[in-house]
C-alpha positions in Angstrom: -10.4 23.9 7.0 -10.3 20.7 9.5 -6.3 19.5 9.8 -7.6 15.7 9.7 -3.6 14.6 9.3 -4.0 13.3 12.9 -6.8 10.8 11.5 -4.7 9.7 9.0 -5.2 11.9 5.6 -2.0 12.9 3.5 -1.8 15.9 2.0 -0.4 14.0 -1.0 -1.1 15.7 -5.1 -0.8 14.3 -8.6 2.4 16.7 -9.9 4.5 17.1 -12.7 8.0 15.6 -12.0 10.4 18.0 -11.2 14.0 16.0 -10.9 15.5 13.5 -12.6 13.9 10.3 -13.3 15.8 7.2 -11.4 17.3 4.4 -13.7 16.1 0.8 -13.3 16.7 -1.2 -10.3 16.7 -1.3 -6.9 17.2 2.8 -4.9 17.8 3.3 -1.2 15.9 7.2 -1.5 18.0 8.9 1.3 14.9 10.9 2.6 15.4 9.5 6.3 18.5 8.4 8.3 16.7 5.9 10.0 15.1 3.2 8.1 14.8 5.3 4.9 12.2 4.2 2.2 13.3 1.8 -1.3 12.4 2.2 -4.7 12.2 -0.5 -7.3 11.8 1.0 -10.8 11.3 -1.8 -13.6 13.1 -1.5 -17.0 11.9 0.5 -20.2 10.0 2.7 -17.9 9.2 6.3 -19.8 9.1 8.9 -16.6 6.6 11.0 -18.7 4.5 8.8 -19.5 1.6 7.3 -16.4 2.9 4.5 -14.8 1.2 2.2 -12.5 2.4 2.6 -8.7 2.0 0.5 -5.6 3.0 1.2 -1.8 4.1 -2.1 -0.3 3.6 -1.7 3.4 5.7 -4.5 5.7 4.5 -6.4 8.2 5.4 -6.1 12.7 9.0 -6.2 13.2 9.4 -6.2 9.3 11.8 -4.1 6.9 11.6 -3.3 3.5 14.1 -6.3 2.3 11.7 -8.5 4.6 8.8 -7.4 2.4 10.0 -6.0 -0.9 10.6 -10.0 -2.4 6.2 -10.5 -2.6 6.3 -8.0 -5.1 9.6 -6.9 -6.5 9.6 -9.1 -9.7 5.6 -8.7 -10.3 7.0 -5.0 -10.2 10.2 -5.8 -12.8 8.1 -7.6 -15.0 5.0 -5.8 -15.3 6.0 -2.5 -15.4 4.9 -0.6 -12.2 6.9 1.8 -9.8 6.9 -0.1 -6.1 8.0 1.8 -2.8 8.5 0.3 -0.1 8.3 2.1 3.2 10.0 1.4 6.7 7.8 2.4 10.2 10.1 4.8 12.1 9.5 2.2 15.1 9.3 -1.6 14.6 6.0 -1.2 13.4 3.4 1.4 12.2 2.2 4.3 14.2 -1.5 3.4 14.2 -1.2 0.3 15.3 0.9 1.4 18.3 -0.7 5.0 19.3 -2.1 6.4 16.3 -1.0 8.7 13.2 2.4 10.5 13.4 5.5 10.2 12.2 5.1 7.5 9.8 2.0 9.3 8.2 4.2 12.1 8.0 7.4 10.3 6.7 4.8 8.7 4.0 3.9 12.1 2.4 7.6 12.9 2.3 7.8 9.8 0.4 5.4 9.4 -2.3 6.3 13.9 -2.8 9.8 12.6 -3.9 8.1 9.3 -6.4 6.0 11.9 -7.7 8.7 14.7 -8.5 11.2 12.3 -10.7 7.8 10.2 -12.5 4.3 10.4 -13.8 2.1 8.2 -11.7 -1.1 6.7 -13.1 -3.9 8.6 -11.2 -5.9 5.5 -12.1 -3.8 3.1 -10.9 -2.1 4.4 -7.6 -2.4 1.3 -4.9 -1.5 0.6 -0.9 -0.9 -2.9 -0.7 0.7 -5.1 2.4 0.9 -8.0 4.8 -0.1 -8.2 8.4 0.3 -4.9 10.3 1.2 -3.7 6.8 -2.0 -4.6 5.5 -4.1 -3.4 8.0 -1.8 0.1 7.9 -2.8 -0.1 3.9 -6.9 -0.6 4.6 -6.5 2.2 7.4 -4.8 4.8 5.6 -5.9 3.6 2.1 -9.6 4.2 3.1 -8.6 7.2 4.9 -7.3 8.8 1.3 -9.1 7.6 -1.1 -8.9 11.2 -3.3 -5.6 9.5 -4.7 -5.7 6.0 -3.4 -7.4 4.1 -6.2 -6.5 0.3 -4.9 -5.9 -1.5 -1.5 -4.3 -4.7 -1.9 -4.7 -6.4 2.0 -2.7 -9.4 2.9 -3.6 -11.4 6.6 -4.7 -7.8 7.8 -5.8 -7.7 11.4 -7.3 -4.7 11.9 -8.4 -1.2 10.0 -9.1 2.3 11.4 -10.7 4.5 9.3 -10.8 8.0 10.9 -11.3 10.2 8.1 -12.9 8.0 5.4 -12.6 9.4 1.9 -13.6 8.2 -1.4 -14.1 4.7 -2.9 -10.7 3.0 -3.4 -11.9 -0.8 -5.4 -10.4 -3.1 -2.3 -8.6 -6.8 -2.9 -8.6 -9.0 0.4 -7.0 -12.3 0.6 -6.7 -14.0 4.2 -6.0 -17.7 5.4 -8.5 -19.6 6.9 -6.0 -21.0 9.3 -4.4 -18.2 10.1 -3.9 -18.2 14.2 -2.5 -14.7 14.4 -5.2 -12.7 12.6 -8.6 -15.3 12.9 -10.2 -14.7 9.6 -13.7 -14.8 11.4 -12.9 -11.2 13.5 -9.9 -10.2 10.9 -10.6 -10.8 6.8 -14.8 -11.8 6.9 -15.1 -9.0 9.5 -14.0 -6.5 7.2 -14.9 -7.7 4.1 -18.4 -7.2 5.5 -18.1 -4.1 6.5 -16.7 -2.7 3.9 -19.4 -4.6 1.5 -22.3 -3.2 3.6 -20.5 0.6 3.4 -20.9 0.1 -0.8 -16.7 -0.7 -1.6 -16.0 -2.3 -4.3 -14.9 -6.0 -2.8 -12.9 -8.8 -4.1 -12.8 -10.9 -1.1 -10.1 -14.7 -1.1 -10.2 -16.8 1.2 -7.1 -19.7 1.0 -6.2 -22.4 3.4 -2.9 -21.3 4.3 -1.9 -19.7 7.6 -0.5 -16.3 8.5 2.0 -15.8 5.9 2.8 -14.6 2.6 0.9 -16.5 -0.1 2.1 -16.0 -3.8 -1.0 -17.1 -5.6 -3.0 -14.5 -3.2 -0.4 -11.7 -4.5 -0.7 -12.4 -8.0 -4.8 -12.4 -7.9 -3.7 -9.0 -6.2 -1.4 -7.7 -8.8 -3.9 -9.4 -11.7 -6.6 -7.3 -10.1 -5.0 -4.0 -9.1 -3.9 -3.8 -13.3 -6.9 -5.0 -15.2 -9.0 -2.7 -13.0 -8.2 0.9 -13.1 -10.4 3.7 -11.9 -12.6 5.3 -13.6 
């Protein structure tokens, strides 16, 4: 069989938890001693029982406090599991040279989620901001066997390598955003990915290249009133 890891693909798999279940709040996971990943788990969570899961990917030069605030209380008070990953280097590996160690620090990550709860296979999203939203089109496209949502904030770019299945796809980008021009960045994709048969929710706002709560709770609305089939 092809090793397509290099273009991107996790070798991520639905499993039945096999450690304890994390109380609720905030967890530094101590997989990495270098920018390790966070955990926010919301109250009167049942570990057996599917939950709803999002990967919050940050933008350039960002960290998972940076980030984790867009999301974090949609997360408390709506009841899904949100991880939030840190790039090895001050951003992610595609964007700089291509897949690598943060593909491979990503697996490592979402393994150790799935061993201590039961994710919703229906509801399993890559979600982020900037870089982090282009890293969540690239590598949410790229895995769409498990991926089931791609929430993409201001994302510049994607690169899919190894497309796979239909993830439903939720863009929001600002029409004066200066760092990412909607006309090559958000309309450019969203017509790509219309014309290669993805399910689309496509926002544009008026706001620049920044964090937009109204966007992220159309995201959130979307990614929980639309599971897979």
């Amino acid at each position: 069989m092809q090793d397509l890891s290099l273009l991107g693909r996790l070798a991520f798999r639905h499993t039945p938890p096999t450690k304890p279940a994390l109380p609720p709040g905030r967890h530094d996971l101590g997989l990495f001693e270098t920018r390790d990943y966070v955990l926010v788990v919301p109250e009167g969570l049942d570990p057996a029982r599917p939950t709803p899961f999002v990967t919050l990917f940050h933008g350039g030069g960002g960290s998972a406090e940076k980030i984790m605030p867009i999301l974090r209380r949609h997360a408390e008070e709506r009841g899904f599991l949100l991880l939030v990953p840190q790039s090895l280097l001050p951003t992610w590996d595609i964007v700089i040279a291509g897949n690598g160690p943060d593909r491979e620090r990503l697996d490592i990550g979402l393994a150790e989620v799935a061993a201590r709860f039961t994710l919703d296979p229906a509801r399993f999203a890559f979600a982020g901001h900037s870089d982090g939203g282009s890293y969540s089109l690239s590598t949410g496209l790229s895995n769409g066997r498990f991926v089931t949502h791609i929430l993409a904030f201001s994302a510049g770019f994607m690169t899919v390598l190894a497309q796979e299945g239909s993830p439903k796809v939720f863009i929001a980008h600002g029409q004066n955003d200066t760092q990412t021009p909607i006309a090559t960045a958000g309309r450019s994709h969203a017509a790509k990915l219309r014309a290669a048969g993805y399910e689309l929710t496509y926002v544009e706002h008026p706001g620049p290249h920044a964090s937009q709560p109204a966007m992220v709770q159309l995201g959130v609305n979307y990614f929980l009133s639309h599971p897979a089939l």
